[in-house]
N, C-alpha and C positions, 0 to 999 in steps of 0.2 A: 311777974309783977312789973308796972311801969313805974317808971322814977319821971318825972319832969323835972328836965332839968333847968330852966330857966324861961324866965317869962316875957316877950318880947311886947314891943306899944301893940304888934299884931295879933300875939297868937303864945300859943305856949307852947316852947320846944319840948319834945316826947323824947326823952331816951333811954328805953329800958333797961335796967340794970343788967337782963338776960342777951345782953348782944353788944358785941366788938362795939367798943366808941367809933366815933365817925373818922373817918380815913385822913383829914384835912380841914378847915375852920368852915363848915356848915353843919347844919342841924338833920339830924336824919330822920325826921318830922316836926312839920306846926302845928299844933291846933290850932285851929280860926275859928272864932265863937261870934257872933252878931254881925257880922260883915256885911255891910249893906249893899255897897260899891265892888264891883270886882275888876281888873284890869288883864286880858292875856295878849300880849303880843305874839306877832307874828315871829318867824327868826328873823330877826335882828343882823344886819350884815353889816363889812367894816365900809361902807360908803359914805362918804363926808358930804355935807352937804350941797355940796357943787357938780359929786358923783365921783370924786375921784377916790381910788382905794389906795392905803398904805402900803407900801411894798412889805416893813417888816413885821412880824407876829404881833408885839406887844404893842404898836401901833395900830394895828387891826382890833386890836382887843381893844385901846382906852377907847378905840372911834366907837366900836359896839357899844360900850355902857355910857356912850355922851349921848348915842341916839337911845339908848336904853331907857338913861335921865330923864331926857328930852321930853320923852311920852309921857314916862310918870307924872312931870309936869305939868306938861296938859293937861292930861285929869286930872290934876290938883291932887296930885299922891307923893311921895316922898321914895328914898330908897328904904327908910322904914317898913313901909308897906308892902314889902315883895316877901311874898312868903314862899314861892318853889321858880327855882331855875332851872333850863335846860340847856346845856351848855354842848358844842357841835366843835372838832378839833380834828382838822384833816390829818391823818396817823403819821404820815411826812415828819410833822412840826410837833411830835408828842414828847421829845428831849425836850423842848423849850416851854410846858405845857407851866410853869410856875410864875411864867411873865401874867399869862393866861388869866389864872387863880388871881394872882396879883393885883391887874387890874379888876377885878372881880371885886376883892375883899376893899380894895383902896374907893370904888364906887358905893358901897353898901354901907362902909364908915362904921366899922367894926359889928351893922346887923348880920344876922347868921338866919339866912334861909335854909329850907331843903334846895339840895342841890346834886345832879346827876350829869355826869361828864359821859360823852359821847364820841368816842371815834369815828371817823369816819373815812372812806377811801377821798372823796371830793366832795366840793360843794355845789351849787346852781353854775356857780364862774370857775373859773380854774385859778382867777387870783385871791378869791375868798380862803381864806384859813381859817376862821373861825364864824363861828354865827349862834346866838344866844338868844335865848324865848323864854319870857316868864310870866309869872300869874303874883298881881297885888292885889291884897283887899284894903277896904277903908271901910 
């Protein structure tokens, strides 16, 4: 049987009574009902807008979700509106993965998407550490 467990401006979080709660502050489903607009980015890397990248993790991470922001804004979407992340974490840097989440949850403003963290050996650069891709509806 499914429980929903709460209902977001987007979508309504799915969490079935018959399965482990979720590991960490996202939802392990949204439902998205009438969505007109839909937004998926590409992954998302820590380069600032001048191109330069942040030496440390959590600095790689806040510059992700400022370009993150950025889009949404564009389209005229909000961090409300993000209903699944895809989150990329070079395995190197996986002790420090809570700066990560951190910046993550400090960008979204207490919203809870689906959300799927990704080891990985490298990325496109070698001084990429992190890189994040997600889908908003409106």
């Amino acid at each position: 049987m499914s429980t929903k467990k709460g209902t977001t401006k987007k979508g309504t979080e799915i969490a079935p009574g018959s399965i482990a709660p979720a590991a960490a502050n996202y939802a392990h489903a949204i439902l998205t009902e009438g969505a007109t607009r839909w937004l998926h980015t590409s992954g998302v890397v820590p380069a600032r807008p001048d191109g330069s990248v942040p030496e440390g993790l959590a600095d790689q991470a806040a510059t992700v979700w400022a370009n993150q922001l950025a889009m949404l804004d564009e389209a005229g979407m909000t961090a409300s509106d993000v209903v699944s992340i895809t989150t990329y974490v070079v395995v190197d840097h996986l002790a420090d993965l809570g700066v990560v989440m951190a910046a993550r949850d400090e960008a979204l403003g207490g919203h809870r998407a689906a959300s799927t963290l990704v080891t990985v050996p490298a990325l496109a650069r070698p001084n990429w550490k992190v890189e994040v891709a997600l889908i908003a509806a409106r």
